[in-house]
N, C-alpha and C positions, 0 to 999 in steps of 0.2 A: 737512285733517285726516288724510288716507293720506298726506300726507308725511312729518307729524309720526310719525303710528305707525309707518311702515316707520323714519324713521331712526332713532326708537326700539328698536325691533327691531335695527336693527345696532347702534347701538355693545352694549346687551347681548351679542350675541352678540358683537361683536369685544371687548368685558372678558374673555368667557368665554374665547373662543377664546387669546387670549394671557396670561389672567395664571393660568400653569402654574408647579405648582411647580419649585422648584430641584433639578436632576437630579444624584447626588452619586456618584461611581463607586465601587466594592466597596471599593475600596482607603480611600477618605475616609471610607466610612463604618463600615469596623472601625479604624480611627485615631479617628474620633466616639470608637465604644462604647469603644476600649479607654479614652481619657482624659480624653475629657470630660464622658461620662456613667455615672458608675460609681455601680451602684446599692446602695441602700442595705441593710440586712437589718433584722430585728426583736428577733432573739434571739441574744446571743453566746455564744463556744463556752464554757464553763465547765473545759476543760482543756486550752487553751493558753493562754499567756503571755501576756497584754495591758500595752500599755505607756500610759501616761498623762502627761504634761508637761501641770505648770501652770504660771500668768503669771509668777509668778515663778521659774520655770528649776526646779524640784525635778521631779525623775522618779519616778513608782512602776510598781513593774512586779509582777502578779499577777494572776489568775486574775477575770475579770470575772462577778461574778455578775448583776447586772440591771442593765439600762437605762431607766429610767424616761421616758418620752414622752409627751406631752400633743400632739394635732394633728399627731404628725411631727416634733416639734423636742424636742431631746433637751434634759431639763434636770435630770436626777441621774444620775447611775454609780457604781457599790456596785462595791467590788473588796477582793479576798483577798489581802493582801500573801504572795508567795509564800517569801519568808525568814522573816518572823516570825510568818503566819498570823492577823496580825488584821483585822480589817475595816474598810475606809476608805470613806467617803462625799464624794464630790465634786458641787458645783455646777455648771452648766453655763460659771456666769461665772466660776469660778474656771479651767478650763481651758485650755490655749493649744492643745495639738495630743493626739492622740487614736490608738493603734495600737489594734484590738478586731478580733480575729477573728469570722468568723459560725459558729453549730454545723453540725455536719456534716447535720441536717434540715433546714435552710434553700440549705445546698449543693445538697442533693439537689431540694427542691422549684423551685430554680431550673433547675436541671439536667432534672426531668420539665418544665418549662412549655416551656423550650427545646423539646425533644425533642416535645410536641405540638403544637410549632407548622408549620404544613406550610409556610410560607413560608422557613422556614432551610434547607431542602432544596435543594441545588442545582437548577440547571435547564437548559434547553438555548438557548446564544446561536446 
């Protein structure tokens, strides 16, 4: 029975002791944030230019006023043609690709959480 439980006891301890996570250097990991994890915003800017392509190849390009969201996934985009000033409604299935700035209070509230996070502070190797 104390054989069973000590070798019990090791392999736990030898899972623990080896399955460490994967160490990623400074360098790999602002290549991560800068491309492959780019985050998303809530609110876009209402006075830049957003650009819009749907499936079938037509561009519009104007002034994004909401984004309608349900759990996260985007499924309407309201935009202000900036030539003729009308209002266009799109689908999410109707779209193929998506330019949308974020407003400059979502800049900023990214830019304070950064800035209170004490881990982005350099440190000493």
């Amino acid at each position: 029975m104390r054989l069973k439980s000590l070798l019990l006891a090791l392999c736990v301890a030898g899972t623990t002791a080896f399955a460490q996570k994967v160490k990623y250097s400074k360098e790999d990991i602002k290549k991560m944030e800068t491309y492959l994890f780019n985050e998303g915003f809530n609110t876009p800017s209402p006075k830049k230019t957003s650009t819009i392509i749907l499936k079938d190849g037509t561009a519009y390009k104007g002034f994004c006023n909401k984004i309608e969201t349900k759990k996260g996934q985007i499924y309407e985009v309201a935009i202000k043609d900036s030539v003729t000033k009308k209002n266009a409604t799109f689908n999410a299935d109707q779209i193929n690709e998506m330019y949308v700035y974020p407003s400059n209070a979502e800049k900023f509230a990214k830019v304070a959480k950064y800035m209170g996070n004490i881990r982005n502070y350099g440190t000493k190797n």
